[in-house]
N, C-alpha and C positions, 0 to 999 in steps of 0.2 A: 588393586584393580578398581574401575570406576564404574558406576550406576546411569548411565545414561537414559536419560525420560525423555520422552519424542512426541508430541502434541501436533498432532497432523490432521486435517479434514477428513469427511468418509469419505468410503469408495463409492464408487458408479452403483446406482439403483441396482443396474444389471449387471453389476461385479466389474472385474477386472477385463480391460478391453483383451481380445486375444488377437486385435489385427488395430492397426490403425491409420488415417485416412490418405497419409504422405508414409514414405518410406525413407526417408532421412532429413535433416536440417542441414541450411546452408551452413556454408563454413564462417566462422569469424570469430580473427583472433584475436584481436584488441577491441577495444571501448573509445566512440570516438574523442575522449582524450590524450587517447595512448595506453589507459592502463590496460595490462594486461589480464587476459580473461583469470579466472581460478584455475591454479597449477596442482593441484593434487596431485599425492606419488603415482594415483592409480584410482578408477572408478571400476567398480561394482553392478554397473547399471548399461543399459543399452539407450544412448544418448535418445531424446524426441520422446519417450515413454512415460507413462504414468506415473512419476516419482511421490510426488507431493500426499498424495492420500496414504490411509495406512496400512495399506497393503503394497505401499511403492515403496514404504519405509525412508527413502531419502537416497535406497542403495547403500544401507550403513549396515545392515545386519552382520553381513559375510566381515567385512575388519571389522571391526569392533569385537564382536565373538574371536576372532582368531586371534585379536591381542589380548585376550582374559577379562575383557567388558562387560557389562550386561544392558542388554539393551531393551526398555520397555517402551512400546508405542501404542499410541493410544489416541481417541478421538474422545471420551468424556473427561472434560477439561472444567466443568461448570460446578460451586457448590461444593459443601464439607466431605458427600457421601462420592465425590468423583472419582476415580480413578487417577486421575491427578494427584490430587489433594491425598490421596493414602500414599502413592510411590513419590512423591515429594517429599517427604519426610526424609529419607538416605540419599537422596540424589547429589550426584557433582557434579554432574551437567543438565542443563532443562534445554532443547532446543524446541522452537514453535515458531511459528510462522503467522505473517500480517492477517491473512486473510481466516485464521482460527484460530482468533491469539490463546494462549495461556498465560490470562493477567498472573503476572507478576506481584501483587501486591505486596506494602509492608511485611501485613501481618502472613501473607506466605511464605517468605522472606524468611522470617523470623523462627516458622517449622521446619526450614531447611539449613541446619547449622554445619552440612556437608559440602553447601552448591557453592560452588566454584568460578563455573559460568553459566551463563544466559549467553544462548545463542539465535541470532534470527536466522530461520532460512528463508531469506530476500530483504527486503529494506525497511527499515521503519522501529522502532523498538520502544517505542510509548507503550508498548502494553509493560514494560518492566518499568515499577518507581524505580528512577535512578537514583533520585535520590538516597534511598534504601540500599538501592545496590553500592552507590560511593559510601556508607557509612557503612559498609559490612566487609567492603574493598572487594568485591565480586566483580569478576571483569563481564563487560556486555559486549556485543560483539554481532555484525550483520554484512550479510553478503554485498558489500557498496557495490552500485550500477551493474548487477546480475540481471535487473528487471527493469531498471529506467526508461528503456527505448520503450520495453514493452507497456510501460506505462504509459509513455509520450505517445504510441500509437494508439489507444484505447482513449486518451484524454480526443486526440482529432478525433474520433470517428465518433463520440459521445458530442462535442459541437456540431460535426453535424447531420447527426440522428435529429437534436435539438433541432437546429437551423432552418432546417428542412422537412421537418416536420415526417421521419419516417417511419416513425412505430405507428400513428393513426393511419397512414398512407399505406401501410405493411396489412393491417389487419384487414383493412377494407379490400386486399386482394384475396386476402386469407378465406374471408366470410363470403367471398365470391362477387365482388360490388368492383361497380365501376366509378365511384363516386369523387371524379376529378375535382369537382367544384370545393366538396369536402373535403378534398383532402390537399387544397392548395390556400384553403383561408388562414393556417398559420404558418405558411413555407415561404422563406424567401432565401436569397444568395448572402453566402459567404464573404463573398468579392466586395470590397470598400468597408467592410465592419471593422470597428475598432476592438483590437482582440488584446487582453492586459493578464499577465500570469502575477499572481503574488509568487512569490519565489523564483528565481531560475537558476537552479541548480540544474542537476544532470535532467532532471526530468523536464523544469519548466524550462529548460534554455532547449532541450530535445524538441519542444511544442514549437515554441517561438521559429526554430527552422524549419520544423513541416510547414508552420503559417505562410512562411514570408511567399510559397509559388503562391496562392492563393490570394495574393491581391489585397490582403488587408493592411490593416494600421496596429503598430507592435506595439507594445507597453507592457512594463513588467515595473516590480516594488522588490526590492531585496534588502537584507541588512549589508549582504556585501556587492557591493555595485560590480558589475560588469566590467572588463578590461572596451577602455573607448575603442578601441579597431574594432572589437564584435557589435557594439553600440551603432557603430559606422555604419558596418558588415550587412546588419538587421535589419537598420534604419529603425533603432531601439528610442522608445522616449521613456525616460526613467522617473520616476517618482519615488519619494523620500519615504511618502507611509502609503498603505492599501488605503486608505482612506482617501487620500490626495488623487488617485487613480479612477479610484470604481467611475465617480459620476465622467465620465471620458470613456468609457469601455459599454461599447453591445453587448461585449461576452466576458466574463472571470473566469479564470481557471485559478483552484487554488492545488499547488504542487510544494506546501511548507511543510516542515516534520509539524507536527502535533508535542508541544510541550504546557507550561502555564501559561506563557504569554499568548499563545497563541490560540490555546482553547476557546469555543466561543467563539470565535473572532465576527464572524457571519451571526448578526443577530438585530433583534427587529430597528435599533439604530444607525446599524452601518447599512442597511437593507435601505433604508429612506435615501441613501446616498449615491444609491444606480439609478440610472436611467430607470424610466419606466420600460418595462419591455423585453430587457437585459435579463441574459440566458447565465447561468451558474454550472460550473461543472466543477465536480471537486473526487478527486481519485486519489485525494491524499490523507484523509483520515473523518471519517464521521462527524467526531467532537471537535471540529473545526467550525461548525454549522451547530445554531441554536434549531433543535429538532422542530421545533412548533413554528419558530420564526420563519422559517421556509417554507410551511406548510401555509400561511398564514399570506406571503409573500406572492405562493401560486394564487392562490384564491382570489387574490386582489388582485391580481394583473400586473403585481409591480413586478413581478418576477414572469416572463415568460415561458420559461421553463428552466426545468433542474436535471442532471445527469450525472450519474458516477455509478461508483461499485464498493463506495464504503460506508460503513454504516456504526453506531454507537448502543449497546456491545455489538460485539459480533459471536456469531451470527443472531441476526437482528431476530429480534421476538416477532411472532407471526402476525399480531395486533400491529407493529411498527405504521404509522402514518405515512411513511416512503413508500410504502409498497402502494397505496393506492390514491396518494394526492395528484392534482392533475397534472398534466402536461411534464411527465418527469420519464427519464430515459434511463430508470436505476437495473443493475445487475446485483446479483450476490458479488463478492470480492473478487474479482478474478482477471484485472487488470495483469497483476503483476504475476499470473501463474498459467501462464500461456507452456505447451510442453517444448517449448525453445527455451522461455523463463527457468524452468526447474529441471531440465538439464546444467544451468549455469549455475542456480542457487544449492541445487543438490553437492554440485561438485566443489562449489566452494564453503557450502559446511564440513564436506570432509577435510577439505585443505584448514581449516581453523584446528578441526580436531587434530589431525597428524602433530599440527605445530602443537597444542595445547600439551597431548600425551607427553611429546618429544622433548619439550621444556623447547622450543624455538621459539622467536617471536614472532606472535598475529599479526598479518599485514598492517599497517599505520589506518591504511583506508579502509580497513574492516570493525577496525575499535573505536565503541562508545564512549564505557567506562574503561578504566586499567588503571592501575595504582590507586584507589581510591581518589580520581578526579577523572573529568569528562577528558577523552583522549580520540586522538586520529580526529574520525569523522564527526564524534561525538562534539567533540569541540567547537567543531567548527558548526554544526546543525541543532545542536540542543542547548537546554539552558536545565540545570537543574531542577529536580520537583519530582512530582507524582501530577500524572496523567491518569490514573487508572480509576478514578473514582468515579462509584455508578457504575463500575464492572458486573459488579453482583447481582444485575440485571439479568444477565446474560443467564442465571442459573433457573428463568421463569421460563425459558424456552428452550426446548428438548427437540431434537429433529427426529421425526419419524411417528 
């Protein structure tokens, strides 16, 4: 029987909700590529519900226990004395999640001569060196496009929070002020901006179609280009590097996994290369952005503001410069964990597990790593390495 470790965020200040504010989710059953949603034998859970914290557990308790598993879940993930780091030691499963990751590093890797797999519940898996994990032949593994739309919907409304200037415009009604004039000197329209995704994958090609009623001008950077009918479709203008893009875009959105090449990438040289004025949103991994270079970027004007909900570690230490530089539209992680999100990503970590247990094979678009090389989704989105350095950040800051 197997050891299953579960690294999930806390629960609600005020516990666990006992009502919540909709009484169902819409229906839907495919992904619009066609693929279909996660087929699990069977869920444990009451779809729309507080999965994701660790009193939601994932909806894994009930199987797992009644196949002869053991299931530990946990939100101290940081540091030698964690709770992590002691039940790691016997684990053959670790599963965690984007928005609380539990770095995977080498040398934790290397305390765990039982794990088998690393599982994401939702998208993204820079928190495990995969490297590491291909020289130890540990398979990686994440719930592909459970949370993509839900991303794509959170990248629009972070441009134009930015755009429009709503968080100052929001407080001034807050504080009881009628302060129009104030609150219209950094707002202006969406409508004719030149709007550029680095990546379009499910998420940035998800952006690029909410953009197109709105009147702007499309651009995106990929390593894999676009089929030209959707180029047509778009009225896409493609560019070879992020570099060749940025000075042509009012706004970025970066929507790329986070590996080495891409690390960094937003930093105080490629910053000199936007427009002055140009709005940054990035909902797709922290250490994709040089932390000071953006800090640095608001201050001078050349950036007119910043937006996302991810940050380098996570969760960010409370000194973090994000949380108080100017004209920035930041959230804790919570793009991709909306409770329509983790209805999907819940149920398609237990679909990985059944297969896992049952010796079946992991969906092609769920795998990283497998056989000791990048596979499925992996393949196509990562490039070998360690991302996780400078994790051990994360163990400076304790919530609560």
């Amino acid at each position: 029987m197997a050891k299953v470790v579960c690294v999930l965020y806390d629960d609600p200040v005020d516990g666990q909700p006992t009502s919540y504010a909709r009484d169902d989710l819409p229906t839907i059953e495919r992904y619009p590529d066609g693929q279909t949603l996660p087929t699990p034998e069977a869920i444990d859970f009451v779809p729309g519900t507080l999965l994701g914290d660790v009193s939601g557990e994932l909806g894994l308790r009930n199987y797992l226990e009644s196949q002869g598993h053991t299931l530990v879940v946990t939100s101290d993930k940081d540091g030698p004395d964690s709770e992590f780091e002691r039940e790691l030691v016997d684990a053959d499963v670790v599963i965690s999640q984007p928005f609380w990751p539990a770095y995977l590093t080498a040398e934790r890797i290397a305390k765990a001569p039982n794990l088998k797999l690393a599982l994401t519940a939702g998208i993204g898996s820079d928190h495990v060196d995969l490297q590491a994990a291909i020289d130890r032949g540990i398979t990686v593994a994440e719930i592909t496009y459970c949370n993509s739309i839900s991303v794509a919907e959170h990248v629009m409304m972070s441009i134009l929070v930015l755009v429009r200037n709503f968080v100052p415009s929001h407080q001034w009604a807050v504080d009881g002020g009628w302060n129009i004039a104030d609150c219209v000197t950094r707002s202006y329209d969406l409508e004719g901006m030149h709007v550029g995704t680095v990546a379009a994958g499910r998420i940035g090609l998800g952006v690029l179609r909410r953009l197109k009623p709105f009147g702007t001008h499309l651009h995106y950077t990929d390593r894999h280009r676009l089929p030209a009918e959707v180029e047509t479709e778009l009225d896409l203008t493609w560019h070879e590097t992020p570099e060749d893009m940025f000075g042509e875009c009012d706004v970025v959105t970066l929507n790329c996994p986070l590996h080495p090449e891409t690390e960094n990438m937003i930093n105080d040289e490629t910053l000199k290369l936007f427009k002055r004025g140009a709005y940054l949103v990035n909902t797709a991994r922290g250490k994709l952005c040089d932390r000071d270079a953006v800090v640095r970027a608001l201050e001078s004007g050349q950036l007119a503001g910043y937006a996302g909900d991810v940050w380098f570690p996570q969760p960010a230490p409370k000194d973090h410069p994000w949380r108080e530089m100017p004209h920035n539209g930041m959230t804790p992680h919570i793009s991709g964990t909306s409770l329509s999100a983790q209805t999907r990503y819940a149920a398609g970590t237990r679909e990985v597990l059944e297969c896992f247990f049952e010796g079946r094979p992991i969906r092609d678009e769920y795998l990283v790593v497998d056989g000791g090389r990048l596979a499925g989704v992996g393949a196509h989105s990562y490039s070998a390495g360690n991302a996780t350095t400078g994790s051990e950040e994360a163990a400076k800051f304790k919530v609560g």
